[in-house]
C-alpha positions as CSV (number, residue, x, y, z in Angstrom):
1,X,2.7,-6.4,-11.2
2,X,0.3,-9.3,-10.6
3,X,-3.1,-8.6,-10.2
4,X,-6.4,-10.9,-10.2
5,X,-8.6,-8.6,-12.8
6,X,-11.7,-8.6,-14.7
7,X,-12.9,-6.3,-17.6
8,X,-16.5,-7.3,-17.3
9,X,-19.3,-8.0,-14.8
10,X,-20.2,-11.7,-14.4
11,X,-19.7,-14.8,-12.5
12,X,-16.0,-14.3,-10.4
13,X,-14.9,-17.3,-11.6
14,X,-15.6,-17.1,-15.2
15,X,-14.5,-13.4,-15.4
16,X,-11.6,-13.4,-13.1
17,X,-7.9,-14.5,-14.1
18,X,-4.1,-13.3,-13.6
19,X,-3.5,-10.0,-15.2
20,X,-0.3,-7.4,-15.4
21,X,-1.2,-4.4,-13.9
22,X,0.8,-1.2,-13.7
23,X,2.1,-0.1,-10.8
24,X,-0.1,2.3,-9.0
25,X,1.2,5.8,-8.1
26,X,0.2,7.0,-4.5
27,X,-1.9,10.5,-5.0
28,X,-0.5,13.5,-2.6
29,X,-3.1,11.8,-0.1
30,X,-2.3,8.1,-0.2
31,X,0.3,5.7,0.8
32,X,1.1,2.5,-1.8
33,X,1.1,-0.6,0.1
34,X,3.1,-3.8,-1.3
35,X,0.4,-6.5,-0.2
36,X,1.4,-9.1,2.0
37,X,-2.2,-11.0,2.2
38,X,-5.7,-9.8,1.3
39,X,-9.1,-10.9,1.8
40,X,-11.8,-11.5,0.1
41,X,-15.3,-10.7,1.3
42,X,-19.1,-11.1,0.1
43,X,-18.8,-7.6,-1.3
44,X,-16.1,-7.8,-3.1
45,X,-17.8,-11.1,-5.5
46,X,-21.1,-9.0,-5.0
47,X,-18.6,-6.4,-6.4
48,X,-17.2,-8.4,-9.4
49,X,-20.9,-9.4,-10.6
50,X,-21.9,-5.7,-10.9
51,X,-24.8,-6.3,-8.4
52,X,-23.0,-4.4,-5.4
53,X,-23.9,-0.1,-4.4
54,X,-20.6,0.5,-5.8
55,X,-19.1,-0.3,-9.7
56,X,-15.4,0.2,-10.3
57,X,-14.2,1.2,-14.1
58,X,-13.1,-1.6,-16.1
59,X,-11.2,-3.0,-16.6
60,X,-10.9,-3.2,-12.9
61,X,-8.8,-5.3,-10.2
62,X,-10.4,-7.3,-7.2
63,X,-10.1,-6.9,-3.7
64,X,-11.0,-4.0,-1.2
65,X,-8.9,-5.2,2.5
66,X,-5.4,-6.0,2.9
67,X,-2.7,-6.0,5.2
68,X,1.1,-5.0,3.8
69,X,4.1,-3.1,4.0
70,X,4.4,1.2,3.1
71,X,6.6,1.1,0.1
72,X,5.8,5.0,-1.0
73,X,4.0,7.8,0.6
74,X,3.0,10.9,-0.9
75,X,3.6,14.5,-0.6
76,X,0.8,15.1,1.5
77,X,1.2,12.1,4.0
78,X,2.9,12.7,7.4
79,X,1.9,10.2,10.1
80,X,3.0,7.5,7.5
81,X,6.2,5.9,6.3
82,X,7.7,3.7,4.6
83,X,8.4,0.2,6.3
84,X,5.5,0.5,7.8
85,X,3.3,-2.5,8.1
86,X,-0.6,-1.2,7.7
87,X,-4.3,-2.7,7.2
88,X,-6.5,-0.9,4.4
89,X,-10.2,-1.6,4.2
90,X,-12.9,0.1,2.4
91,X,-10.0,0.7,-0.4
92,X,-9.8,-0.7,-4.4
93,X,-7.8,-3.5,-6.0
94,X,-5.9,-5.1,-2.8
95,X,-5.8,-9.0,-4.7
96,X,-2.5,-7.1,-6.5
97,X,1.4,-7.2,-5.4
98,X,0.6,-3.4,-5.1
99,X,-2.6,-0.9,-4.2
100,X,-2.5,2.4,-3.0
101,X,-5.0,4.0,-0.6
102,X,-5.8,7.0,1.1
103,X,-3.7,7.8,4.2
104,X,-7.4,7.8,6.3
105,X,-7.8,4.3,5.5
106,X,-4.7,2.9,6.5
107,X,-3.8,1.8,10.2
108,X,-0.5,0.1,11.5
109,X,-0.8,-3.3,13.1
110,X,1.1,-4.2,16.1
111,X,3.6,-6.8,15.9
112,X,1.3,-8.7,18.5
113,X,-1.0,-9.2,15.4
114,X,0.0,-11.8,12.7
115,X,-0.5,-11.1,9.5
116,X,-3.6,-13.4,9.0
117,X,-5.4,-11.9,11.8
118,X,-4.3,-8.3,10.6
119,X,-5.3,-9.2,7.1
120,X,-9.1,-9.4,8.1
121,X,-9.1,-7.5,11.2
122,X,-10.9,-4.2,9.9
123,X,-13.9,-4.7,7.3
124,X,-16.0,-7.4,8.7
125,X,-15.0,-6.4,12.5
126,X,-15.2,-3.0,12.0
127,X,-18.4,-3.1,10.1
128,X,-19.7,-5.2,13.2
129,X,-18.6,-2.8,15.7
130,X,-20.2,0.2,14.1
131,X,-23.3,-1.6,13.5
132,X,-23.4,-1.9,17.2
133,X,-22.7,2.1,17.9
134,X,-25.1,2.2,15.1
135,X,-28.0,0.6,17.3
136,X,-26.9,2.5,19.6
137,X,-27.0,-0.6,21.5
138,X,-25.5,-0.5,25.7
139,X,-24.3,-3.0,28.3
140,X,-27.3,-5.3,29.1
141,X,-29.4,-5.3,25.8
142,X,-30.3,-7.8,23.6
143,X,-29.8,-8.0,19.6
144,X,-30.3,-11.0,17.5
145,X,-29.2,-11.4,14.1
146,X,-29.6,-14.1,11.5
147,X,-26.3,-15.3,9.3
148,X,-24.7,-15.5,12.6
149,X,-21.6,-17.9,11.2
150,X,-20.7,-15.4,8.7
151,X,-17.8,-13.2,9.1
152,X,-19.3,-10.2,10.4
153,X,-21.8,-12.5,12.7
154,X,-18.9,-14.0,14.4
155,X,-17.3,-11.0,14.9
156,X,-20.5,-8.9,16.3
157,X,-21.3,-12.1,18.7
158,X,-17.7,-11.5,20.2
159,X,-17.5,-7.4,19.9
160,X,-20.5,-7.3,21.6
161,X,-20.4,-9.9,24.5
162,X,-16.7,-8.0,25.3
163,X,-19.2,-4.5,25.4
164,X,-21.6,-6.7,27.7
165,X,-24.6,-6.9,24.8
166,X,-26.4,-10.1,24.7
167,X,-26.7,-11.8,21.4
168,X,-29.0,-14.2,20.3
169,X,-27.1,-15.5,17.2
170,X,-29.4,-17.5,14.4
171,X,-28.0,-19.9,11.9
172,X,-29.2,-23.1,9.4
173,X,-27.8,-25.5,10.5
174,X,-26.5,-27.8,13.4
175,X,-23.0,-27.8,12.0
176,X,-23.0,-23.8,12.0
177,X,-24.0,-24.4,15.7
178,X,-20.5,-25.9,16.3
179,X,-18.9,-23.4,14.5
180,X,-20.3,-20.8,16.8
181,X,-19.4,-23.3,19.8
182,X,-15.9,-23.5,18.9
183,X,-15.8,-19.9,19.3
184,X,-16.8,-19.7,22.6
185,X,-20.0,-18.0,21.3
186,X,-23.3,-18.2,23.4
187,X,-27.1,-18.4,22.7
188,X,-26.8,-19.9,19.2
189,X,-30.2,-21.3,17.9
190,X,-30.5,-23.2,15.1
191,X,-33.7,-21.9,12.9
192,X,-33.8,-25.1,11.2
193,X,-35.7,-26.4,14.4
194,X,-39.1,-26.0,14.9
195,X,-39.3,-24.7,18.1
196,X,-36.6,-22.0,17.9
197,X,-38.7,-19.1,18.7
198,X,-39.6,-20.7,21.7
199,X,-35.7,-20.7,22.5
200,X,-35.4,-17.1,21.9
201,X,-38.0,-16.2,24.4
202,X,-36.6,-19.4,26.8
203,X,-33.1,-17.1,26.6
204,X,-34.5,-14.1,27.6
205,X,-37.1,-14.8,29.7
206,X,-38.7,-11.4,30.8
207,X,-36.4,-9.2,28.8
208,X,-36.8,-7.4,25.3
209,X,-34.9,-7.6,22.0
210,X,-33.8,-4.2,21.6
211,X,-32.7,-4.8,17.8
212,X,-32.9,-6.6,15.4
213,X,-30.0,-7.1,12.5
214,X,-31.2,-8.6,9.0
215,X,-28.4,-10.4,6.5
216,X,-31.1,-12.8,4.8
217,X,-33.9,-11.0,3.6
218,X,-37.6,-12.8,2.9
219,X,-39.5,-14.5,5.6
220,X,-36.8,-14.3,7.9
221,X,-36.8,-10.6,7.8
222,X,-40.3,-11.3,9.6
223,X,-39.0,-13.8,11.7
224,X,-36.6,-11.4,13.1
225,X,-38.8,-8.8,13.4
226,X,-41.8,-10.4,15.3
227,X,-39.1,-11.3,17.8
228,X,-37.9,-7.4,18.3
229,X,-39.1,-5.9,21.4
230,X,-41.7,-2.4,21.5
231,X,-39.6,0.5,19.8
232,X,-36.7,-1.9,18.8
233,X,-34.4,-0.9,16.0
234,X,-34.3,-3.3,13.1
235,X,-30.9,-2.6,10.9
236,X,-31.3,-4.4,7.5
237,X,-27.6,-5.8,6.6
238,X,-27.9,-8.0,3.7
239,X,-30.3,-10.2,1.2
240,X,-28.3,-13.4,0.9
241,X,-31.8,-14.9,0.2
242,X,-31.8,-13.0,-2.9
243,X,-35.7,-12.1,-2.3
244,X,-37.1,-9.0,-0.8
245,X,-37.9,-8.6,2.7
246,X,-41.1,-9.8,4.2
247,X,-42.0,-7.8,7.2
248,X,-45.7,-7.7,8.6
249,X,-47.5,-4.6,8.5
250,X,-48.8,-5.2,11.9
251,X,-45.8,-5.7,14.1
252,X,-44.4,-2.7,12.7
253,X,-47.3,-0.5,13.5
254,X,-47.9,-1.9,17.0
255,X,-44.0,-2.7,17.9
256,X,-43.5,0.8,16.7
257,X,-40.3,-0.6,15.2
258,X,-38.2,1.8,13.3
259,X,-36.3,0.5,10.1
260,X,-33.0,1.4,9.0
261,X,-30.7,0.2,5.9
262,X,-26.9,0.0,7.2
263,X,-24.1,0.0,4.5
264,X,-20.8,-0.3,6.7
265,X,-18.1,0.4,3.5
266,X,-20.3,3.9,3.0
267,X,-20.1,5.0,6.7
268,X,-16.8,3.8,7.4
269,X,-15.8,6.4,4.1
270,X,-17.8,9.3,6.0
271,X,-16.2,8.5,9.2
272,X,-13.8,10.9,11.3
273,X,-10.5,10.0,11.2
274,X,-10.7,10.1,14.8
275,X,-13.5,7.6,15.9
276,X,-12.3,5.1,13.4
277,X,-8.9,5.1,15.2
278,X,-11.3,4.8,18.0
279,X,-12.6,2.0,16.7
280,X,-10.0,0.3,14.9
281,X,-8.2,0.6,18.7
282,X,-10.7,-1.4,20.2
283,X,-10.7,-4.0,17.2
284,X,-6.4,-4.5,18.0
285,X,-6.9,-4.7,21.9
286,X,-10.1,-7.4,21.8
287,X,-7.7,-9.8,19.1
288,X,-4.4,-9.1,21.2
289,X,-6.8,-10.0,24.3
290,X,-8.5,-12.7,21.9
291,X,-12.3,-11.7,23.2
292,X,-12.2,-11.4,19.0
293,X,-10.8,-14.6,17.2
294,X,-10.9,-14.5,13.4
295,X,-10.1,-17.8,12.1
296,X,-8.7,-18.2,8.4
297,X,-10.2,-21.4,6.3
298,X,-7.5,-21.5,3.4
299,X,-4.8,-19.1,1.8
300,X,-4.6,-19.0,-2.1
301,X,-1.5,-17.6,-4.4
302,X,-3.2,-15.3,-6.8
303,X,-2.4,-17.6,-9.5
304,X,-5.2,-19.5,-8.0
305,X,-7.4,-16.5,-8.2
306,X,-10.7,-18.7,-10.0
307,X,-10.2,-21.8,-7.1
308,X,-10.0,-19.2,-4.2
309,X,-13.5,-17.7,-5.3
310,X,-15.6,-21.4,-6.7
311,X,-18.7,-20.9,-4.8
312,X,-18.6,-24.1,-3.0
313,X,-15.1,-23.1,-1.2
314,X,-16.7,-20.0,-0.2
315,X,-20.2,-21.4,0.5
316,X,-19.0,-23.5,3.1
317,X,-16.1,-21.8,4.5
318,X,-15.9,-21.6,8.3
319,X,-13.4,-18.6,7.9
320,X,-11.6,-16.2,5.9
321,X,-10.1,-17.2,2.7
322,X,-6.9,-15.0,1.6
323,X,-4.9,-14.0,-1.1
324,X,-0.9,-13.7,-1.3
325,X,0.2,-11.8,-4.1
């Protein structure tokens, strides 16, 4: 089968290329699912430069969401069949004609769902809503997160406004503003300006910033967190800065902040069954009621596997760029 595959760690688009892969087997567990588009994410390049929390064997195939039709199901495997049309996430090698996956990780998709939407509906989205559960965060809060344009920024601005949490949403740039805009997404401030502190506290006038959510790392982390609110969570997402967080002593101590590191792929693998559903439920009913819109900025044959992962396609994507196999 095709596959987009690389037998060492290193740049994507100098270690990637079209491979022949055999066709996976589905374990007594797991369902083989013939791939009708897949995704690609931060983690999975992150993944492919050996600097993400998990390494695959090499030689190894990209890829980790998709959305695609059953085509086998093992032994064990009884809420499952084949026809089906499923979404996987938090799996291995989906930028292939065929993965397989555990039966846990896979969920149908309604017919109400295109296959675009379906193909990014559960990683980034999913990741957003349990980071909300996460910081334990209710109707009437505030949380304000940095990176707000990306993928799982978008989606926790609209997850979170449909739960009635306030977001104050923080990105570079005035174009990014637009991109929020388009999106129907409120309170977007653009740190580039220098007043934009003073437009957090204009937004919330006498309220507090009950969390905080990192994705940049270095003086932003302290940004962020001289904005959180006495006894706010802050959740530490990402580093896109590439440099190591800069938080002040002080507004720790006297904020009486607590600090937690939140790695959505690992809880979503220790997750019940059950609450994902839960979750994944909620996901299908806000983009059927379209309170969650994911846009898609380009689709690539796998062929194209080096041009669909050039850093300047995926530096200024406004959304999801996908693979068909």
């Amino acid at each position: 089968m095709r596959s987009a595959t690389y037998d060492h760690f290193g740049k994507p688009t100098e270690v990637l290329s079209l491979g022949d892969s055999p066709i996976p087997k589905p374990k007594a567990n797991e369902v083989r699912v013939k791939t009708i588009l897949a995704s690609i994410h931060n983690h999975d390049l992150l993944t492919i430069r050996g600097k993400y929390g998990f390494k695959p064997e090499l030689p190894a195939i990209g890829g980790s969401e998709a959305v695609g039709i059953i085509d086998a199901v093992g032994d064990e495997v009884k809420d499952l069949k084949v026809g089906q049309r499923v979404a996987a996430a938090s799996v291995q090698a989906t930028w292939a004609e065929l993965f397989t996956a555990s039966a846990d990780m896979v969920f149908p998709m309604p017919d109400s769902l295109d296959d675009e939407m379906a193909a990014q509906l559960i990683a980034m989205p999913l990741s957003a809503l349990m980071l909300l559960e996460f910081l334990e965060m209710q109707s009437g809060q505030w949380v304000i997160h940095n990176a707000a344009n990306g993928a799982v920024g978008k989606s926790l601005a609209m997850l979170a406004a449909a739960r009635g949490v306030k977001t104050i949403n923080l990105v570079r740039s005035s174009d990014a503003l637009d991109d929020l805009e388009t999106l129907n997404i409120k309170n977007n401030i653009d740190t580039s300006q220098d007043d934009w502190k003073d437009q957090v506290h204009r937004i919330i006038g006498d309220d507090k910033i009950s969390a905080a959510v990192d994705s940049v790392g270095g003086e932003a982390s302290g940004d962020l967190l001289s904005l959180l609110g006495h006894g706010g969570t802050f959740a530490v997402f990402g580093a896109m800065s590439g440099k190591p967080m800069m938080l002040n002593p002080t507004d720790m101590i006297f904020k009486q902040a607590v600090l937690k590191g939140f790695w959505g792929s690992k809880l979503s693998q220790e997750m019940s069954v059950k609450n994902k559903q839960r979750l994944v439920e909620e996901l299908i009913d806000r983009a059927v009621s379209g309170q969650l819109k994911l846009p898609t900025e380009a689709t690539f044959d796998l062929a194209d596997i080096v041009a669909a992962v050039s850093g300047k396609l995926q530096g200024e994507k406004n959304g999801k760029v996908l693979l068909k196999p």
